[in-house]
C-alpha positions in Angstrom: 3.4 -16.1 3.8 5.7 -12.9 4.7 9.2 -13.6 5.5 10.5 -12.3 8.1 14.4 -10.9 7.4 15.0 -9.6 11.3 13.2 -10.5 14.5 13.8 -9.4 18.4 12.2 -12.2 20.8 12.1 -9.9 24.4 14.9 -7.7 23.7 16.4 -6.0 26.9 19.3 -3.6 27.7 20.2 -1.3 30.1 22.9 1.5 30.9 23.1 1.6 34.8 20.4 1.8 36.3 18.5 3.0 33.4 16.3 0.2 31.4 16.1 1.6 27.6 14.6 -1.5 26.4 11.8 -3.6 28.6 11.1 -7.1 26.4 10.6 -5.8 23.0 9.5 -8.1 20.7 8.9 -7.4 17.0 8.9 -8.7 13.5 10.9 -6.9 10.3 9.5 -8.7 7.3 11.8 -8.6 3.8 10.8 -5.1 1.8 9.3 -3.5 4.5 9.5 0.1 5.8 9.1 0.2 9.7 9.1 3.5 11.3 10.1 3.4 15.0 8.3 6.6 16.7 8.0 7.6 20.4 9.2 10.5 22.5 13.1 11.3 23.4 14.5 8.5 25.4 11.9 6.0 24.4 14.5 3.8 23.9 14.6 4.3 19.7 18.2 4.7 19.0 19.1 1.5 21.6 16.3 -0.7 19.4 17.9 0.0 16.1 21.5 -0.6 17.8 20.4 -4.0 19.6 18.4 -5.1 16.1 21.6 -4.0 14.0 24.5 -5.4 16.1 25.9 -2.3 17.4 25.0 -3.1 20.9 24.7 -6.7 22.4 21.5 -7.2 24.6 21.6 -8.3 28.1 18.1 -10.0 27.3 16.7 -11.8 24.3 17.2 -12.9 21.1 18.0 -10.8 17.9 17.6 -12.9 14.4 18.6 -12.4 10.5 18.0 -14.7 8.4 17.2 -17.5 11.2 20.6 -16.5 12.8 21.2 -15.6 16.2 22.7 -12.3 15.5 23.2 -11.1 19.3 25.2 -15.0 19.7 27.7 -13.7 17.4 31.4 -12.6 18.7 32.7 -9.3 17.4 34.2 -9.8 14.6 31.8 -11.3 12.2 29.1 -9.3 13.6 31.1 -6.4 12.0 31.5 -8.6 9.1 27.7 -8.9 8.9 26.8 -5.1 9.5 29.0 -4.4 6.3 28.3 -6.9 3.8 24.3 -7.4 4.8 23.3 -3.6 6.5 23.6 -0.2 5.7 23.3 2.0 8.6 23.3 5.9 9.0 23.5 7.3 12.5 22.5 10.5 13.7 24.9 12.9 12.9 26.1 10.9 9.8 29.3 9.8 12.2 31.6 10.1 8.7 35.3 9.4 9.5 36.7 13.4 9.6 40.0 12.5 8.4 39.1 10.9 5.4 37.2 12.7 2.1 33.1 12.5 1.3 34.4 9.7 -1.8 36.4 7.9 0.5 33.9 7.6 3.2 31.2 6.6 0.9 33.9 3.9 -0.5 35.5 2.7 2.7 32.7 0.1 3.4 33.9 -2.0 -0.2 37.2 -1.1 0.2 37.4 -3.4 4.0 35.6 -5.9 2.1 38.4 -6.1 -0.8 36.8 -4.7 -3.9 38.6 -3.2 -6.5 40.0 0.6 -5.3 39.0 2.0 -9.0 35.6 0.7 -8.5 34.7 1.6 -5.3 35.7 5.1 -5.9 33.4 4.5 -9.1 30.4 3.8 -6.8 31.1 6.0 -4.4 31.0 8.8 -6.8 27.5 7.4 -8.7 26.0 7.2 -4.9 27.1 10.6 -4.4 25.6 12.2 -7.5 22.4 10.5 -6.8 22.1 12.2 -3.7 22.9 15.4 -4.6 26.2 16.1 -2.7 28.7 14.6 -5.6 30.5 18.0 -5.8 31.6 17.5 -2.6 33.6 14.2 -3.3 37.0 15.9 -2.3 35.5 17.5 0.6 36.1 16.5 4.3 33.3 15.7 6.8 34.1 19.3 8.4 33.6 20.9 5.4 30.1 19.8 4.9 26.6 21.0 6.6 24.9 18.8 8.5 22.6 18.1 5.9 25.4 17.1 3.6 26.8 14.8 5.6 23.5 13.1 6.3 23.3 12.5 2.7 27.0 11.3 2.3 26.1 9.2 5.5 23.0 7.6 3.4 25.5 7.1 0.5 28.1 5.5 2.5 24.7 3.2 3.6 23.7 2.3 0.2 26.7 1.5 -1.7 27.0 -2.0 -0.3 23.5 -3.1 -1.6 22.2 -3.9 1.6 19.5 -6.0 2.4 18.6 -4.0 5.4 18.9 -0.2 6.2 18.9 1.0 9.8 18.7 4.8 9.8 18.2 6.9 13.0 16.8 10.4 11.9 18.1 10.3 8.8 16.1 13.6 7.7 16.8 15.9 11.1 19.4 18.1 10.0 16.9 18.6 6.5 14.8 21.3 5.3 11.0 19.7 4.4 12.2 19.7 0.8 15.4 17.8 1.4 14.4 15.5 3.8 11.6 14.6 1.4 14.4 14.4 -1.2 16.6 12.0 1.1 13.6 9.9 1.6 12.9 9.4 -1.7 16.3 7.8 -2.7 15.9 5.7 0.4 12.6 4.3 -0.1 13.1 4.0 -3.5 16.8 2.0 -3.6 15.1 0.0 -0.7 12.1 -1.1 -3.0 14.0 -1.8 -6.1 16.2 -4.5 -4.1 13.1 -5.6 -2.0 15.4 -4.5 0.9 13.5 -3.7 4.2 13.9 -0.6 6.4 13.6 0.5 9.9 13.6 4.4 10.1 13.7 5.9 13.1 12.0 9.2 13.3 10.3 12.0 15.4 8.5 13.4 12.4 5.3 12.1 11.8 5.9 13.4 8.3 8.7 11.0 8.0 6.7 8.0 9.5 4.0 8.4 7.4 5.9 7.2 4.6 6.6 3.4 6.4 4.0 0.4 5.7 4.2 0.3 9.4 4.9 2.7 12.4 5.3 1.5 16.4 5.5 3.7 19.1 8.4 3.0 21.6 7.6 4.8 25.2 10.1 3.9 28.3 11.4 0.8 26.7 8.1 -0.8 25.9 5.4 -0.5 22.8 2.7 1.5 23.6 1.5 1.6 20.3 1.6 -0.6 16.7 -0.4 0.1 13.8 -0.1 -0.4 9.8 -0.5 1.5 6.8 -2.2 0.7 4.1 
């Protein structure tokens, strides 16, 4: 039987009087790549937040590992996003004051691993994806393209067992988004860690086991990929 790592059980959230998210239910199994597709203001960005613990629902259930993630206060719901996810946002969100290394490092450092160390990571995460000359650099520095990579760096240094990554490859060319991917997919496998990659490009989603198709806060569409 599959295991399922992460579940939502009738998710619902709204901002005013807007409803981004209508009762979505879904199932994240352990390894998996979901892609989360659907038109601008679907409700895309508010799933991944809800599933990852950015954003509380008002309705529902979120689970990881059997836990009741959206039950959790704060605190070790922070705890959790940086010792069990790796999330990059759109826009990478890097902190501007500190440098590409020590955004990469920052999540280890909060969790109390060695400063020498973490820098050592930071910098092998960094290489990997192409940007490690840029170590000493500051987010405003960087393209955007850059600091989607040191974003995805930042997201893998932990060893997560789940990445959340909201158009990871738009601020790409084809070649580096495919590039970007690549790492992604391929760090993800290697730890049997899952995925949920939110994307516009069908390009992008094509590389998931599975895709659904969010539309006004509601799936209008699931298939797999075999």
């Amino acid at each position: 039987m599959t295991e399922v790592i992460l579940s939502a059980r009738a998710v619902e959230k709204s901002f005013g009087r807007t409803q981004a998210l209508r009762g979505v239910s879904l199932e994240l199994a352990r390894g998996e790549v979901l892609a989360v597709t659907g038109p601008s203001g679907g409700g895309k960005s508010t799933l991944l937040h809800c599933l990852s613990g950015i954003l509380r629902p008002e309705g529902g259930e979120v689970r990881y590992n059997g836990q009741r993630l959206d039950d959790l206060a704060e605190a070790p719901r922070t705890r959790l996003r940086r010792r069990e996810f790796g999330i990059v946002l759109q826009f990478g969100q890097l902190v501007p004051e500190l440098t590409v290394e020590q955004n990469v490092a920052l999540p280890l450092l909060l969790e109390g691993h060695d400063r020498s160390a973490a820098r050592t990571a930071a910098r092998t995460w960094l290489d990997r994806l192409e940007v490690g000359n840029l170590a000493a650099a500051l987010p405003g520095e960087l393209s955007g393209g850059e600091v989607q990579r040191a974003a995805l760096a930042r997201a893998l240094v932990t060893g997560p067992q789940v990445v959340f990554a909201d158009e990871p490859t738009g601020a790409l060319d084809t070649v580096g988004g495919e590039a970007l991917l690549d790492v992604l997919l391929s760090t993800a496998r290697e730890r049997d860690a899952s995925v949920v990659l939110v994307t516009h490009d069908n390009r992008v989603a094509a590389h998931a086991d599975r895709e659904v198709v969010l539309v006004d806060g509601t799936f209008a569409l699931t298939g797999v990929r075999l």
